[in-house]
C-alpha positions in Angstrom: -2.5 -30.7 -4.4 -4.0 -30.9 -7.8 -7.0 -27.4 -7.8 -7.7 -27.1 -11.4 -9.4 -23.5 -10.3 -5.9 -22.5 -8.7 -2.9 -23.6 -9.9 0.7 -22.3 -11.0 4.1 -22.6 -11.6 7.1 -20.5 -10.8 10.7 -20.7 -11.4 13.7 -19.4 -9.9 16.2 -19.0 -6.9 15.8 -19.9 -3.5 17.2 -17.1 -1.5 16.2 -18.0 2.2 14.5 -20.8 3.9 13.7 -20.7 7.4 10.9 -21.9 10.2 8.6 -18.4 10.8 6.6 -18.8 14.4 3.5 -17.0 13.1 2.6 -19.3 10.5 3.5 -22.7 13.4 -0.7 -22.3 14.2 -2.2 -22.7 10.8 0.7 -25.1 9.5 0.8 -27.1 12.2 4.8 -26.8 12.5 5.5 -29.0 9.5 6.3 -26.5 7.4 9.0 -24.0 6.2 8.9 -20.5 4.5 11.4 -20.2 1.5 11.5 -17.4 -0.7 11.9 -17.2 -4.5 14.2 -14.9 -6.7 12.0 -14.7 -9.7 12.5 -12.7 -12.5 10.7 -10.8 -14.4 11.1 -10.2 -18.1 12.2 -6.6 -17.9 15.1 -7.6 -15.7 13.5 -6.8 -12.3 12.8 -9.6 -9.8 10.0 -10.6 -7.4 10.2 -12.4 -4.1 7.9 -15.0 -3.7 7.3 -17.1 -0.9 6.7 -20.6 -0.8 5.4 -22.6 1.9 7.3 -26.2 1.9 6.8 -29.0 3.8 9.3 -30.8 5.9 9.7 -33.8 3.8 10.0 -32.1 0.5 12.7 -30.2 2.1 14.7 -33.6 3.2 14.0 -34.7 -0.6 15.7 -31.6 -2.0 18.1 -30.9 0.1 19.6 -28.1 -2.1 16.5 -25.9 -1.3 18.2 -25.1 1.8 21.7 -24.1 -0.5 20.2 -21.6 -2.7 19.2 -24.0 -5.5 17.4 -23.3 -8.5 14.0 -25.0 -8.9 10.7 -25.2 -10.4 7.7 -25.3 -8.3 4.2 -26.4 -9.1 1.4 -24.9 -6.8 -1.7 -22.9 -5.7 -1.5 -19.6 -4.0 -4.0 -19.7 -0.8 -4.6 -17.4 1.4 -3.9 -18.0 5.8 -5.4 -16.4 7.8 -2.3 -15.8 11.1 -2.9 -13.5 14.3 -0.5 -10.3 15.0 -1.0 -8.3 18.1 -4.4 -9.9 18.4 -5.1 -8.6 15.1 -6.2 -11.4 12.3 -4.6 -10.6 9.2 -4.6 -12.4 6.0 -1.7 -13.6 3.7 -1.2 -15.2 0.7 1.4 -17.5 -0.3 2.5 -20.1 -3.0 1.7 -23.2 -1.3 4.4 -26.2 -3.1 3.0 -29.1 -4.8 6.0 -30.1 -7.0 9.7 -29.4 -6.9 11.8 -30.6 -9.9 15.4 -29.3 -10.0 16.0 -26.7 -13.2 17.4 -28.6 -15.5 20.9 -27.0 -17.2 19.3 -26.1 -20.2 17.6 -23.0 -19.4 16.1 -22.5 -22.5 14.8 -26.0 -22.8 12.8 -25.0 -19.6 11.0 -21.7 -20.4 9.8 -23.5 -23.4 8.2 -25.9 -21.6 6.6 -23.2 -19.3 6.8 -19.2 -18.2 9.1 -18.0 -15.6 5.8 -17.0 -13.3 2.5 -18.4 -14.3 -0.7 -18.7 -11.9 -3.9 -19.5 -13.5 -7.4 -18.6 -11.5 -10.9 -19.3 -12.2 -13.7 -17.5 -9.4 -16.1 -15.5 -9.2 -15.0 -11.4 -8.7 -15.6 -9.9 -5.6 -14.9 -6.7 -3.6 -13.5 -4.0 -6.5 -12.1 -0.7 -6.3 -12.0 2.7 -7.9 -10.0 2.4 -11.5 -6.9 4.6 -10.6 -4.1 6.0 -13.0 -0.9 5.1 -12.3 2.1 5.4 -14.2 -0.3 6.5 -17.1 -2.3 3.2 -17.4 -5.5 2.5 -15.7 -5.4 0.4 -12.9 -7.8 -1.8 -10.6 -7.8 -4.0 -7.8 -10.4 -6.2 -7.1 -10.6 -10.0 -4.9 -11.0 -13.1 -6.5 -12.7 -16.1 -4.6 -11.4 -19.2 -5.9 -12.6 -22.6 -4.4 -9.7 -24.5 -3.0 -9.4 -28.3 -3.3 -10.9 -29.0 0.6 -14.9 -28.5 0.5 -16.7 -25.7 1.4 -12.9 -23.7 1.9 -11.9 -20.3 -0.3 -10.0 -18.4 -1.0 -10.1 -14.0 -1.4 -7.0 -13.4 -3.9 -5.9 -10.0 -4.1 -5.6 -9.2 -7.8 -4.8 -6.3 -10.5 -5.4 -6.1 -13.8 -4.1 -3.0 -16.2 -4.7 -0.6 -19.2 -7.8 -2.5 -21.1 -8.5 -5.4 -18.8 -9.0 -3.7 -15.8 -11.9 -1.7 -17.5 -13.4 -4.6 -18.9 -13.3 -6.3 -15.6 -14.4 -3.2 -13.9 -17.3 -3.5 -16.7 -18.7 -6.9 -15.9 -18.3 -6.1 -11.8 -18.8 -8.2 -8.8 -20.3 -11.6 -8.9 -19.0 -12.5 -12.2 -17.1 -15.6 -12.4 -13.8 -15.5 -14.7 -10.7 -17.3 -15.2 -7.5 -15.4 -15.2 -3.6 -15.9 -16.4 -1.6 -13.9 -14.1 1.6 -13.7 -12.5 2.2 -13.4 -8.7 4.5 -10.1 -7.8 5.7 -9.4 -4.3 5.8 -5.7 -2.7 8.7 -4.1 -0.6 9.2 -2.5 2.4 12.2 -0.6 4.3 14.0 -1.7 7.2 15.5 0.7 9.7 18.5 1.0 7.1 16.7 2.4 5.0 17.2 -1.1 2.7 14.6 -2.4 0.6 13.2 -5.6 2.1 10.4 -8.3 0.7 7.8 -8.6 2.4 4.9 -11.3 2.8 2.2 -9.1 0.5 1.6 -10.0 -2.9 -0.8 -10.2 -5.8 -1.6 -11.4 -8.9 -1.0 -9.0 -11.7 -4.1 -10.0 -14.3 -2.1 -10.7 -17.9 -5.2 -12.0 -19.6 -8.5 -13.5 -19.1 -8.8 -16.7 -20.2 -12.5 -16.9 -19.9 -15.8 -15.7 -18.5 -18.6 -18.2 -17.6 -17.4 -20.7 -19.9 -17.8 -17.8 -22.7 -15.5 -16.0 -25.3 -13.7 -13.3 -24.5 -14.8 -10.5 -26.7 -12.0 -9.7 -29.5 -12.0 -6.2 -28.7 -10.9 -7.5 -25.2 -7.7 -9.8 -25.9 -4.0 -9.2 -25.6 
């Protein structure tokens, strides 16, 4: 899948592979759900899941042994059914698998741990909230996928200065984004902390707006 307006890379562990029923209806069986130990730079992880397909799985076997890869993609969003309730997810749908090399360092030269880069127009937008001290918004992206006339509504939130600037040019505006895709918890009935299939992509930078400059005052 090659989506110039939706495209990323992650890299990371493999931590659990397995067939999940809900997705069988819009992935027509073929596919698996694996999700990826990704770290972040301040020594925290995210889980990411990954939607592979049966034959990249047979080509890398070691998916299925907790390997360590790098995977090119595009995070879509499905729509599945749950207690006759439609509910929408998004995932990082594989493109590319190439096994991490040895040299670590000679691989997050070539590119970032967790990268996703999105160009759409901005839709739907909250409130800007504090939290933590820093402002924060969310707000949906639709990004064109690479089948015509098909979507996608990416849940996305941007921080401190960028969220007010995005706030500022509001809905209808078409940006491109650099962002990285972080996954939320939950709690089982231990009381553990579980990943869950909700995530977002936390805005670093914009890279652009309508084929314009970004405004200096605006830039990391």
């Amino acid at each position: 899948m090659d989506n110039r307006t939706n495209f990323g890379h992650i890299s990371g562990q493999i931590v659990s592979i397995n067939k999940v029923p809900l997705l069988d209806d819009v992935l027509a069986g073929n596919y698996l759900l694996g999700i990826m130990k990704v770290l972040r730079g301040t020594g925290k992880c995210d889980y990411v899941p990954i939607v592979f397909t049966q034959s990249e799985i047979k080509a890398h076997p070691t998916l299925i042994d907790n390997g360590k890869f790098l995977v090119s993609g595009s995070f879509r969003t499905f729509l599945i059914n749950l207690n006759n309730k439609n509910l929408k997810i998004q995932l990082f749908y594989a493109s590319q698998i190439t096994e991490q090399v040895n040299d670590r360092r000679a691989l997050i030269n070539q590119i970032k741990n967790n990268r996703i880069n999105l160009t759409g127009e901005i839709k739907s937008m909250d409130r800007i909230k504090t939290f933590n001290s820093k402002d924060m918004l969310r707000f949906l992206l639709q990004v064109d996928e690479c089948q015509p006339n098909h979507s996608s509504l990416i849940s996305c939130v941007a921080w401190g200065v960028t969220s007010k600037f995005i706030n500022m040019l509001g809905e209808g505006e078409k940006i491109t984004i650099q962002g990285c895709i972080q996954s939320h918890f939950a709690y089982n009935q231990n009381k553990r902390k579980v990943p869950v299939i909700k995530n977002n992509v936390s805005v670093l930078k914009i890279v652009s707006m309508d084929d314009n400059e970004i405004p200096l005052d605006f830039r990391y």
